[in-house]
N, C-alpha and C positions, 0 to 999 in steps of 0.2 A: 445502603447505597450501592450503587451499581459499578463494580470494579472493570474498567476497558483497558485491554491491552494496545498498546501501540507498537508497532513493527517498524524500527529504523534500519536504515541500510548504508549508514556514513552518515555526512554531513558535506552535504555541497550540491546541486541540481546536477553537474557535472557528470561528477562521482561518488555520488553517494544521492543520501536524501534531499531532497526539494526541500531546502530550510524554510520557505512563506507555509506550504503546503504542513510541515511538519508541526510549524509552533501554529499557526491555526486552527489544527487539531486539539493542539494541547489546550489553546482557550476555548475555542466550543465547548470539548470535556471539562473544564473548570468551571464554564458557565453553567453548564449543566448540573456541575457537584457533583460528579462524578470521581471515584478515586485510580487516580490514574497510573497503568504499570507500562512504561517504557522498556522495551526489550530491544535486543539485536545480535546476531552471530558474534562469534567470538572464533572471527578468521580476517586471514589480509584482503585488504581493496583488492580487487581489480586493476585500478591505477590511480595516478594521484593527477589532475587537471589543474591546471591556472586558469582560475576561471576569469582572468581579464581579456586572453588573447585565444584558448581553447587549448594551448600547447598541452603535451604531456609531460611533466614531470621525473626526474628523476630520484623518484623517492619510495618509498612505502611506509603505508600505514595501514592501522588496525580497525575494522569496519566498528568493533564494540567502542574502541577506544576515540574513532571519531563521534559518531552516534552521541557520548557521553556530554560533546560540548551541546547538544541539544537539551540535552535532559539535565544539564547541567549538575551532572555527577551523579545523578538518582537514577543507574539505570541495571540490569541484567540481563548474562547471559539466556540466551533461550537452551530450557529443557523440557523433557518429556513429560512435566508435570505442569506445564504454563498453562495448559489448553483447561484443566481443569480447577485453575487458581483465578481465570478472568471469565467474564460473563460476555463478552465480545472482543473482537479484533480487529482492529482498524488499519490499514496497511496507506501509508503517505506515499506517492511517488518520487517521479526523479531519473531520468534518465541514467545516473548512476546506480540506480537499484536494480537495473535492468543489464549492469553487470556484476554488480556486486551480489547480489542477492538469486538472479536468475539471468543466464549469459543471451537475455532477446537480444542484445546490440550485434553481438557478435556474431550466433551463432540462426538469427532468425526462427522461425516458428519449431525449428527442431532443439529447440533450448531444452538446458539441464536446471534445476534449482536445486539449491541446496539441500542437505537432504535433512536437515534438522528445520527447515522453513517449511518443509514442504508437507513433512509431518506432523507439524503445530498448527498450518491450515486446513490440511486433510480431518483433523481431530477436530478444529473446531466447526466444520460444516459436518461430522459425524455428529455430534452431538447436537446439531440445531440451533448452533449460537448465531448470533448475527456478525456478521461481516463488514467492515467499508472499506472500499477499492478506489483511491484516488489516482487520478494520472494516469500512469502506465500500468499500474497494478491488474486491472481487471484484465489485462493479459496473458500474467503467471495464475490469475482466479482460473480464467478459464480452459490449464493446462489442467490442475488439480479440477476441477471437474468432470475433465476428461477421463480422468486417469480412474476415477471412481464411478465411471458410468454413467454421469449425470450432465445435464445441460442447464446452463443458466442462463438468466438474459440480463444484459451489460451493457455497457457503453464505451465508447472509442472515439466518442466525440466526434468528429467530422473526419477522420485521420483514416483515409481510406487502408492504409496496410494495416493499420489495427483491428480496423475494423474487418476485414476479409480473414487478420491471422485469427481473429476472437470466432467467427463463423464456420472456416473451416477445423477449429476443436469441436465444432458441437454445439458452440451457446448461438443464444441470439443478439441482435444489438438493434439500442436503440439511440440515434443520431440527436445530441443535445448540445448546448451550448454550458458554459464554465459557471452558470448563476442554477445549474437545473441539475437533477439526480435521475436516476433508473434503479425502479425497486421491484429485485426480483424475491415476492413474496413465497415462494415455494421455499428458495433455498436459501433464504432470509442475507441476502447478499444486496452492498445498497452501494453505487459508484456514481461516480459524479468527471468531467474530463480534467476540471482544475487549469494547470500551463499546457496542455494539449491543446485549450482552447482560448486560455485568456490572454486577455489585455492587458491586464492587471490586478494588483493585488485586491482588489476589493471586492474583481470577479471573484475570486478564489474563494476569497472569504466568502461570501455569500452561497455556493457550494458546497462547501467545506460545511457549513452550518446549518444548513438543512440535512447533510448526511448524517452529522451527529444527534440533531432531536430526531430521526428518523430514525435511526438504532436507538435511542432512549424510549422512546414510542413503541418499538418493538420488545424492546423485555420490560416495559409496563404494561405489556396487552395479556 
């Protein structure tokens, strides 16, 4: 059976993970039978949102330690040996991941990523494994791509500053709606826009679900 890694970044769309996008994933991979390893930093948020009214918070919390209400207590720190314990990587988005995880919010296309994220991505497109990039993600994909010399083609959804920051690293993009994927065969990378572009949950879903039999189709080939 084909063990996927999963990449959380919190818990919240906010601030953290895109919970639809995240447990979506987790049933695709179950439907699939897949055995599933949930991971995420073991560092503080970024910040903590209310997500009823958008305000910020006067608190803090821990990116592993929120993560964990997803995975519902079955999850681990990311280490230098994850890249060669899972057979893919799936990264869920979330506007919180895009500071929690790599500062796009803040700091625009000249962002930093973690540096323990950034070498468990870098490892697993070294070695050929497959990829899925929901949401925002294919925007940290195609930093790491950059940074290794290589160009992907991705998607941004309709979201034109996504789509210009993903073009100007180098990759290409292809313009899709939240029910439809982009599969870059070379660099075996498969994203889909997910809440960049949807309606609703069901859009998701259906995204979300073709991106996971798509990487199962990919390491049964």
């Amino acid at each position: 059976m084909a063990e996927i890694g999963v990449l959380l970044g919190g818990c919240g769309a906010r601030d953290g993970s895109e919970i639809h996008e995240s447990v979506l994933t987790l049933l695709a991979l179950d439907k699939a039978e897949a055995i599933i390893k949930i991971i995420a930093p073991d560092r503080p948020q970024f910040d903590v949102i209310n997500h009823i009214n958008g305000n910020k918070m006067d608190e803090e919390r821990n990116i592993l330690v929120e993560s964990a209400r997803i995975a519902r207590g079955e999850i681990i720190t990311i280490d230098s040996k994850i890249s060669d314990q899972v057979d893919a990587l799936i990264l869920p988005g979330g506007t919180g991941t895009a500071s929690n995880i790599f500062n796009y919010n803040s700091a625009g296309i000249n962002f930093d990523i973690l540096e323990e994220v950034e070498y468990l991505v870098s490892q697993i497109i070294k070695l050929g494994k497959p990829i899925g990039a929901i949401c925002i993600a294919p925007v940290m994909i195609a930093k790491i791509l950059q940074k290794l010399g290589l160009s992907g083609n991705l998607t941004g959804g309709f979201n034109e500053k996504m789509i210009d920051d993903i073009e100007a690293m180098g990759s290409k993009t292809e313009r899709v709606g939240p029910t439809e994927i982009v599969v870059d065969k070379v660099n075996k990378i498969v994203s889909t826009p997910a809440y960049v572009e949807a309606n609703s949950i069901k859009e998701v879903e259906c995204g979300i679900e073709k991106l996971v039999d798509k990487i199962m189709e990919m390491l049964s080939a």
